[in-house]
Backbone as a chain_set.jsonl record, in Angstrom:
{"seq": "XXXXXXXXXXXXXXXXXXXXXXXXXXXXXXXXXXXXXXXXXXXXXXXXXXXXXXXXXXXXXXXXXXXXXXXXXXXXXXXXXXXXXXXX", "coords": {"N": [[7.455, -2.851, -8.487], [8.615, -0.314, -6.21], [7.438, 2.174, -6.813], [5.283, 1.507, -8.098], [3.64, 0.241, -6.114], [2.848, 2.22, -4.47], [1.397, 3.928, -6.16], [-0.602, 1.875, -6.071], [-1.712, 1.741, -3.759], [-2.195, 4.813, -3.57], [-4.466, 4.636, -5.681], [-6.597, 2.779, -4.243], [-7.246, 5.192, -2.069], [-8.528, 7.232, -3.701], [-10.066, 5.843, -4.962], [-11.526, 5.373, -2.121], [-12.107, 7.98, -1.832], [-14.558, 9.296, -1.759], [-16.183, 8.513, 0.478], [-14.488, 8.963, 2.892], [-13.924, 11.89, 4.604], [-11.543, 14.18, 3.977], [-8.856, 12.326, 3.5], [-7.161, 13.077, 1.731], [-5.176, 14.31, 2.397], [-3.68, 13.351, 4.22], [-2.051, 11.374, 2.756], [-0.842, 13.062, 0.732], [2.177, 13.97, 0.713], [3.059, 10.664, 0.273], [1.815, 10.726, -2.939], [3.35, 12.614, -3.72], [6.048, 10.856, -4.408], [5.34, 9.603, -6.508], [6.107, 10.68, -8.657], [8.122, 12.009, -11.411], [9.716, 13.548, -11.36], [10.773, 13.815, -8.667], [13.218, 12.422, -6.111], [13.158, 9.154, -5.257], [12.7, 8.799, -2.237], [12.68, 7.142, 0.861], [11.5, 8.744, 3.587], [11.47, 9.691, 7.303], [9.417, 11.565, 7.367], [7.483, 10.288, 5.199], [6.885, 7.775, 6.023], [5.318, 8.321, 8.312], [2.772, 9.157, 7.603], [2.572, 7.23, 5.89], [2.046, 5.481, 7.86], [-0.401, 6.841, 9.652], [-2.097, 6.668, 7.777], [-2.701, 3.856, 7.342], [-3.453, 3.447, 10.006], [-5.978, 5.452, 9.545], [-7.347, 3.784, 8.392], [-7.838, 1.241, 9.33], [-9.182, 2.277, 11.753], [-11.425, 3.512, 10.755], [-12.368, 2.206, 8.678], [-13.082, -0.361, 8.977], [-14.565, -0.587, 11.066], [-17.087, -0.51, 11.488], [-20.119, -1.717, 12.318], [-22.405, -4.186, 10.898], [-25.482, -4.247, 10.018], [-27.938, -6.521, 10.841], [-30.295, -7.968, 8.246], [-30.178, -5.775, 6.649], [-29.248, -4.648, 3.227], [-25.88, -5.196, 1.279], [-23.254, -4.294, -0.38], [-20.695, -5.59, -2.437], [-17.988, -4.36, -3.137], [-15.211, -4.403, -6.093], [-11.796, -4.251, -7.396], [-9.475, -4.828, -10.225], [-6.205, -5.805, -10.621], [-3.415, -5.976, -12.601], [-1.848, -6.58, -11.166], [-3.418, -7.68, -8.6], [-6.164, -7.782, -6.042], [-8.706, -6.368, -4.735], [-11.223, -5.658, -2.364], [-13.936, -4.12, -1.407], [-16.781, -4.196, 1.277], [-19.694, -2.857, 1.308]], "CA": [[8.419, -1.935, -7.912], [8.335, 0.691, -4.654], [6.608, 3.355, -7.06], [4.112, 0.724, -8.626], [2.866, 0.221, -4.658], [2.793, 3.267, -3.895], [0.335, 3.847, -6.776], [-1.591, 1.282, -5.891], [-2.342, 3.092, -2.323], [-2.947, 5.78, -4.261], [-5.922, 4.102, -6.27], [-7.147, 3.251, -2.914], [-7.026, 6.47, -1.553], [-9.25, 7.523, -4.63], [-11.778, 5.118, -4.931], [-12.21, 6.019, -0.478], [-12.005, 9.351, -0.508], [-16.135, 9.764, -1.862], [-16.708, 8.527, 1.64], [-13.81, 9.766, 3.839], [-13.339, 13.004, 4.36], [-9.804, 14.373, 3.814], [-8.134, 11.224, 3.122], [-5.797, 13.34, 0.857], [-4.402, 15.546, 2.937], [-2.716, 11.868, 4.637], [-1.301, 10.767, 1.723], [-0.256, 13.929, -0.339], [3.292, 13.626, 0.745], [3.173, 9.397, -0.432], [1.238, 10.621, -3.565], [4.36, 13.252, -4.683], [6.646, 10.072, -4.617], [5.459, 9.061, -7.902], [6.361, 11.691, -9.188], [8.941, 11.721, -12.111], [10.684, 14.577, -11.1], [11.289, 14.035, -6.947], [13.425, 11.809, -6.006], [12.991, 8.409, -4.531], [13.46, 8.41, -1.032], [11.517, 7.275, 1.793], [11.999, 9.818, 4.166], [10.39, 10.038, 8.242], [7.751, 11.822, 6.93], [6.938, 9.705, 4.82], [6.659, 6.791, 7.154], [4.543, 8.638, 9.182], [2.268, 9.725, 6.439], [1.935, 5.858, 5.835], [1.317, 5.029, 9.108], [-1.699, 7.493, 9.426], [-3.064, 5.86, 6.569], [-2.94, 2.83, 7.896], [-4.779, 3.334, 11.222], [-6.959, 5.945, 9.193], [-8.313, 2.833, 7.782], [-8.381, 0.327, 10.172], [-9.919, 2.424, 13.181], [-12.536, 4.571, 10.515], [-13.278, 2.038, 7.848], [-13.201, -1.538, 9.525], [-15.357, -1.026, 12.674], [-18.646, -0.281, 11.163], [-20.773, -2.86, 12.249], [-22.995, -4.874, 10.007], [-27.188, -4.516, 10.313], [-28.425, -7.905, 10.05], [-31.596, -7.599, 7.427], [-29.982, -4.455, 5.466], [-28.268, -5.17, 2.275], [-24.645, -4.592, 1.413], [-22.996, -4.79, -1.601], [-19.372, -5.945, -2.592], [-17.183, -3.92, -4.791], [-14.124, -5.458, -6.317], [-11.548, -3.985, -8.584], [-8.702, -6.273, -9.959], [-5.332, -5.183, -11.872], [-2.818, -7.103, -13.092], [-0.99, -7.044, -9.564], [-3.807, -8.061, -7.336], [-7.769, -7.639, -6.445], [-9.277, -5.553, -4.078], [-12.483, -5.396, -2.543], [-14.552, -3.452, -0.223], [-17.848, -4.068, 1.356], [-20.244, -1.324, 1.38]], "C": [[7.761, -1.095, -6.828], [7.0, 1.313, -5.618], [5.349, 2.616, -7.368], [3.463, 0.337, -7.019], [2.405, 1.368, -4.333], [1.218, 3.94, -4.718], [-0.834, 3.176, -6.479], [-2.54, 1.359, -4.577], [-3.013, 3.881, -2.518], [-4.844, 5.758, -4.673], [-6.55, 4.075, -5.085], [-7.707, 4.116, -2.3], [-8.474, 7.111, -2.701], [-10.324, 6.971, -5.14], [-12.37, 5.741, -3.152], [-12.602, 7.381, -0.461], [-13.913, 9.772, -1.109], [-16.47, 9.167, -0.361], [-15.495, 8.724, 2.865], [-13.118, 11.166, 3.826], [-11.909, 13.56, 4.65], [-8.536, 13.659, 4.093], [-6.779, 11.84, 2.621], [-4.756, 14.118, 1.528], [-3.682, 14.172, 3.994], [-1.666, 11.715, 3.517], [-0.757, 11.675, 0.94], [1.795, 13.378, -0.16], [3.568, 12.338, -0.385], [3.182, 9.706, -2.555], [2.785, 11.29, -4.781], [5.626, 12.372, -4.911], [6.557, 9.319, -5.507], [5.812, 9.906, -8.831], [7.215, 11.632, -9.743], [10.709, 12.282, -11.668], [11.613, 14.871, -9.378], [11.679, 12.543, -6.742], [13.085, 10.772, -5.127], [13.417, 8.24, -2.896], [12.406, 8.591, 0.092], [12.225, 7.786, 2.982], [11.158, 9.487, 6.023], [9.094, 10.097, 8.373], [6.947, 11.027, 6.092], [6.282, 8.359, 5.356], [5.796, 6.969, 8.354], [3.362, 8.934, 8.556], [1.043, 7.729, 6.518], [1.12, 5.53, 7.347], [-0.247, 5.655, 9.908], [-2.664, 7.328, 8.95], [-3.247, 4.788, 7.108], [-3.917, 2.496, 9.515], [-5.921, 4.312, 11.221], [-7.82, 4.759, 8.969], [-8.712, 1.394, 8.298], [-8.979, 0.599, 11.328], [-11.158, 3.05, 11.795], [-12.898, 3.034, 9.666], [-13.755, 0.104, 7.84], [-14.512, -1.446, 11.035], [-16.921, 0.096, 12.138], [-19.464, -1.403, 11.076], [-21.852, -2.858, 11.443], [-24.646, -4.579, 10.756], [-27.777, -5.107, 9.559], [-30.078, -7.074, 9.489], [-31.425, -6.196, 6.873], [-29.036, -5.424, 4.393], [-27.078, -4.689, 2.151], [-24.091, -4.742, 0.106], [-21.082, -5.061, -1.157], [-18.639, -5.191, -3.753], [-15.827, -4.349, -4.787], [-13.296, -4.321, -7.498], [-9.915, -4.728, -8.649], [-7.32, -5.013, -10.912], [-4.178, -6.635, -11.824], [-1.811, -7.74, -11.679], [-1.411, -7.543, -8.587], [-5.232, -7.627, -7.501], [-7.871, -6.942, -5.155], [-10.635, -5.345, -3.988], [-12.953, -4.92, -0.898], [-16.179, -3.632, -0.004], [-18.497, -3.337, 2.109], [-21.589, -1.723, 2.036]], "O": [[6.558, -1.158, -6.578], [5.826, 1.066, -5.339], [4.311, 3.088, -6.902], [2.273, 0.097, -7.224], [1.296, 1.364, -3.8], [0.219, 4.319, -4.106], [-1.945, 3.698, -6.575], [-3.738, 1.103, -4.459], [-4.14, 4.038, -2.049], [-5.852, 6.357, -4.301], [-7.086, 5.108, -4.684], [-8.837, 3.849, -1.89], [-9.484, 7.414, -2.067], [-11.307, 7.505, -5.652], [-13.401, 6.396, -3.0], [-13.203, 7.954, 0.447], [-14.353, 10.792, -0.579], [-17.53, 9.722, -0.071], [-15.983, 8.521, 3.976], [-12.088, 11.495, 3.238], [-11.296, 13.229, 5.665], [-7.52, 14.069, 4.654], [-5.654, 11.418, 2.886], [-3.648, 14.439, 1.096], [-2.817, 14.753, 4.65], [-0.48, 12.015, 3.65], [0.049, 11.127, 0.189], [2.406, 12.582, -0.873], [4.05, 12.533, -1.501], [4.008, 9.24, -3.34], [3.172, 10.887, -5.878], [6.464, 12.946, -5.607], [7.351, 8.388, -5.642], [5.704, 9.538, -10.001], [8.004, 11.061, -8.99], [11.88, 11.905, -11.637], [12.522, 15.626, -9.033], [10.936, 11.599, -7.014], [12.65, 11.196, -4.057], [14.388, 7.588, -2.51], [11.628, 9.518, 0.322], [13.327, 7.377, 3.349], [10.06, 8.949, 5.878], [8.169, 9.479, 8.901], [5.725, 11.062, 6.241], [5.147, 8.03, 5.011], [5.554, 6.11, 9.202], [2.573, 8.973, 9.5], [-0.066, 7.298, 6.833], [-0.062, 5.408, 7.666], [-0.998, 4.957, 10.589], [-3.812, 7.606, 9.295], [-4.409, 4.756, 7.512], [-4.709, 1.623, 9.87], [-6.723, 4.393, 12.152], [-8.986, 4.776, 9.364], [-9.58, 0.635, 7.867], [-9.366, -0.317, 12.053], [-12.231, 2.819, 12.352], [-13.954, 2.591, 10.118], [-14.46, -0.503, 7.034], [-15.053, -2.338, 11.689], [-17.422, 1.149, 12.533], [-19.598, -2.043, 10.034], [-22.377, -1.782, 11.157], [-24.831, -4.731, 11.963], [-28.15, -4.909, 8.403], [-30.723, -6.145, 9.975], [-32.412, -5.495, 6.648], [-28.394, -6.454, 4.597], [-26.88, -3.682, 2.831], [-24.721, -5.553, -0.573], [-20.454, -4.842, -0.121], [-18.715, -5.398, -4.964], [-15.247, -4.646, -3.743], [-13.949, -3.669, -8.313], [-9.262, -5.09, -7.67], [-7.464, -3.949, -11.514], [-4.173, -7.738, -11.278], [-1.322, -8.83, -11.382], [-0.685, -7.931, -7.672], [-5.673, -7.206, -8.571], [-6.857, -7.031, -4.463], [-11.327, -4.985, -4.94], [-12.545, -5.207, 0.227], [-16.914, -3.289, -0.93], [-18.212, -3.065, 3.275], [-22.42, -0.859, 2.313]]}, "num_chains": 1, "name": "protein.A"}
């Protein structure tokens, strides 16, 4: 479902933010949409919110080039909806 995505951004968002600084302050809006009590509705802001996120993380956390002869590791985390992995 919407909210079960939205979560899963979330996670995201929470494994990144030990290396980007104020990640949350993007996503708070997204984050109060799981919320039991506020209703569903994707709103402007919210669409803009996303979209922030989205080229937060493809201009900051994609264009860090690689230095051949350093090591890197791979982290992975899986759920029942899908896998995810980032290399560090």
């Amino acid at each position: 479902t919407f909210v079960l995505e939205i979560r899963s951004l979330i996670g995201l968002v929470g494994y990144c933010r030990y290396f980007i600084k104020g990640i949350y302050t993007i996503t708070t809006l997204l984050t109060r949409l799981t919320r039991l009590d506020v209703p569903l509705e994707w709103s402007n802001e919210c669409e803009v919110s996303f979209m922030k996120f989205k080229e937060f993380f493809t201009l900051v956390l994609i264009l860090t080039l690689f230095v051949e002869g350093e090591g890197f590791t791979v982290c992975c985390d899986r759920s029942i909806s899908g896998l995810g992995c980032v290399l560090m």
